[in-house]
C-alpha positions in Angstrom: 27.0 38.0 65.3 25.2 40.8 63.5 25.3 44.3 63.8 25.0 46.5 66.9 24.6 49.8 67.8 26.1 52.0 70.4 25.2 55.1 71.8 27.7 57.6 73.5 26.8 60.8 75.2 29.2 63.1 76.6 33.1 64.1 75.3 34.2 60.5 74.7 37.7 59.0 73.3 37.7 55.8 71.6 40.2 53.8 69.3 39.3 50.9 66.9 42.2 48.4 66.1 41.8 47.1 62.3 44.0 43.9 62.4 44.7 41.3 59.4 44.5 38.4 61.4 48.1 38.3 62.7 48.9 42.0 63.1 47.3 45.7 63.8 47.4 47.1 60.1 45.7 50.6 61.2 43.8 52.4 64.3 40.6 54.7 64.3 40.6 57.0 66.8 39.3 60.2 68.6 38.9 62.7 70.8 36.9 65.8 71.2 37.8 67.7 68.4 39.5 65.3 65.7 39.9 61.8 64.0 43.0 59.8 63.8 43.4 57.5 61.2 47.1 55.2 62.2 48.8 52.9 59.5 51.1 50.4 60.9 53.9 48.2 59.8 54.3 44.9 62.3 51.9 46.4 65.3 54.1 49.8 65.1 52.3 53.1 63.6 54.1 54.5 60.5 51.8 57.4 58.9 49.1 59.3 60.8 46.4 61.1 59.2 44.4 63.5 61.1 41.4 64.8 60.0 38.5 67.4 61.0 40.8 69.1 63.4 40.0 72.4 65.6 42.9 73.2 67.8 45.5 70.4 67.1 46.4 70.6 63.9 47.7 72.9 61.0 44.2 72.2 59.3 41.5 69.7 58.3 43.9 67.2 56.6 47.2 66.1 58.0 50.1 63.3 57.5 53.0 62.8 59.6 55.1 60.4 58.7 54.5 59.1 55.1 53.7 60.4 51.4 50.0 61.4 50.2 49.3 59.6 46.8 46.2 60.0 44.7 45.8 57.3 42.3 43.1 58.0 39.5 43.8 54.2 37.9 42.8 53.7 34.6 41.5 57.6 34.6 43.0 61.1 35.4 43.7 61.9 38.9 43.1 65.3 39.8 43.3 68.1 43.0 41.2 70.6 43.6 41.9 73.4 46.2 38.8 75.0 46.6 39.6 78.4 48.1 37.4 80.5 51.0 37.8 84.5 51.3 41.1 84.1 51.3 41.8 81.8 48.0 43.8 78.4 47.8 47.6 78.5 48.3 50.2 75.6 48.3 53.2 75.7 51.2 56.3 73.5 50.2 58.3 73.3 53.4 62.5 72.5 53.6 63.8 70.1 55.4 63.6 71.7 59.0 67.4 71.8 59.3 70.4 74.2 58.4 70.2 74.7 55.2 73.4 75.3 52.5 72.9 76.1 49.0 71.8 74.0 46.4 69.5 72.2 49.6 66.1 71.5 48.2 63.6 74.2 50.4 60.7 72.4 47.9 60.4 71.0 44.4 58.0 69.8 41.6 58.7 67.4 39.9 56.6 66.1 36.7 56.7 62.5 35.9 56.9 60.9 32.8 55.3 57.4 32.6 55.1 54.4 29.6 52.1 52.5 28.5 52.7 50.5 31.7 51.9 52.6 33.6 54.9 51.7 35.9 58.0 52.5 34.7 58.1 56.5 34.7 61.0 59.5 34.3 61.6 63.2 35.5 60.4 65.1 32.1 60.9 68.3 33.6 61.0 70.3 37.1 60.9 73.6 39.5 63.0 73.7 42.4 63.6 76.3 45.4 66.9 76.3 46.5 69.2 78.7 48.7 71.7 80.2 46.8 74.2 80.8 49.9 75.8 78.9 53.2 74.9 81.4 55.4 71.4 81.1 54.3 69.0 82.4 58.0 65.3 82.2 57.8 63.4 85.5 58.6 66.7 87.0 58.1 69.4 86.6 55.1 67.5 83.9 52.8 68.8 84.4 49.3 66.8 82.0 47.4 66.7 81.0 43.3 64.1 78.8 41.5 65.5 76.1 39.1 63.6 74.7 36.3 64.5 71.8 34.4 63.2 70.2 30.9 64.6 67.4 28.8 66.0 67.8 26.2 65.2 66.0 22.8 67.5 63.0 22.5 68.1 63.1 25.9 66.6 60.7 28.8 67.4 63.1 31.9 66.3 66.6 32.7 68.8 69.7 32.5 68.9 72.3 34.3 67.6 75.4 32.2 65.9 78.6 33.7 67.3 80.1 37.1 65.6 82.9 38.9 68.0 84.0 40.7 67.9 86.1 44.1 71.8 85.9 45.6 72.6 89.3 44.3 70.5 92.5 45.5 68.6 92.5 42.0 66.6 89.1 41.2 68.5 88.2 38.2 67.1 85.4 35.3 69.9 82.8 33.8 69.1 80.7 30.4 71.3 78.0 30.5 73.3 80.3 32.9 73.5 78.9 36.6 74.9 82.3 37.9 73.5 84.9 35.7 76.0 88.1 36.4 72.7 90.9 34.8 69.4 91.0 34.9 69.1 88.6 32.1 72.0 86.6 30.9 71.7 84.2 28.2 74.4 81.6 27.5 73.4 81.1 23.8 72.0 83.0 20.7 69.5 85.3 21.2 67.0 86.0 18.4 64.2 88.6 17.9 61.6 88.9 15.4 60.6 92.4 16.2 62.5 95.5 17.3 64.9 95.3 19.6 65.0 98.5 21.9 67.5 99.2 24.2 67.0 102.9 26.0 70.7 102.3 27.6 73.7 101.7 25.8 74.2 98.8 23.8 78.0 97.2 24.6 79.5 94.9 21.9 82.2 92.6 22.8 82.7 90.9 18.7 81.5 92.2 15.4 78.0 92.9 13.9 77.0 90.3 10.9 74.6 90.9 9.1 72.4 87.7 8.5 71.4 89.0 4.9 74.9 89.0 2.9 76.1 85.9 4.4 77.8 86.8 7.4 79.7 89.8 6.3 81.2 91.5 9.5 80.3 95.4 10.0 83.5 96.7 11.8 82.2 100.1 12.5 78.5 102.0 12.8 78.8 105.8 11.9 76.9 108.3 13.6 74.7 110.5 11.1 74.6 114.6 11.8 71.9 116.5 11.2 
């Protein structure tokens, strides 16, 4: 019958029902210091976002109880965090439980998608993880990030680079789940520089010499002066 306008004065609540004709699809509501914005599934709320909060909330933005997706259709989408005094900072949260190792405290995960549009694939990721089963927030947490690529010729992602914390010295594994010193490399190892090495450098197997062949060098004299 038109439109009409209301006028409230005071600290008011209100709630306005959105309904598709047969059920209550979502609810506006409010009170005196934030918006609620309900999505339900047959008359029953599934995700609440709440939004301009003061007291109740973690921050201006929150969703219980359902995924946050920003679709950019045809184009790119994008997020911004545009920082105060402080700057911008991400929080990835675990599951809330007892966590044992190789639990997921928070991941990234990078999708690969075809010309579709639809039909996508992990290409690569970064995972936090606990590294032990005795793992106590605040108090014994050893912790490793995981990151993941795939491979060429390959339709999965690997496991590749570990940053490892379940020893006293955060250790890095390539292609080494359980690197045993500071960096441990399961594979050849090349250099086009110097290599320096102020400590002693152990030998398990022979030099070769790339240059000849692969003629071994058994033995490295010591020159006097």
């Amino acid at each position: 019958d038109g439109i009409r306008d209301y006028k409230v004065t005071g600290v008011q609540t209100c709630a306005l029902p959105i309904s598709n004709g047969s059920n209550i699809v979502a609810m506006i509501s409010g009170s005196s210091d934030h918006g609620i914005l309900e999505l339900y599934d047959g008359n029953s709320p599934t995700t609440t976002i709440t939004a301009l909060g003061t007291s109740t909330i973690a921050g201006d933005l929150e969703v219980n109880g359902g995924d946050l997706t920003i679709d950019g259709g045809t184009g790119q989408a994008d997020l911004y965090l545009k920082s105060g005094a402080t700057g911008s900072r991400i929080f990835l949260y675990g599951t809330g439980n007892a966590m044992n190792a190789g639990d997921n405290i928070g991941a990234m995960y990078f999708q690969a998608t075809e010309d579709d549009g639809v039909t996508n694939q992990t290409a690569a990721y970064i995972i936090a993880e606990p590294t032990s089963n005795t793992y106590v927030v605040g108090s014994d947490m050893p912790t490793r990030l995981k990151f993941g690529v795939v491979r060429d010729g390959a339709s999965s992602a690997t496991d590749t680079l570990y940053i490892d914390g379940s020893s006293t010295v955060t250790r890095v594994g390539i292609l080494d789940s359980t690197p045993s010193y500071t960096l441990d490399v399961n594979g050849i190892i090349r250099g086009q520089s110097d290599v320096i090495v102020d400590g002693n450098l152990r030998l398990n197997n022979n030099i070769i010499e790339a240059s000849d062949g692969g003629t071994a060098i058994t033995q490295i004299g010591r020159a006097h002066v």
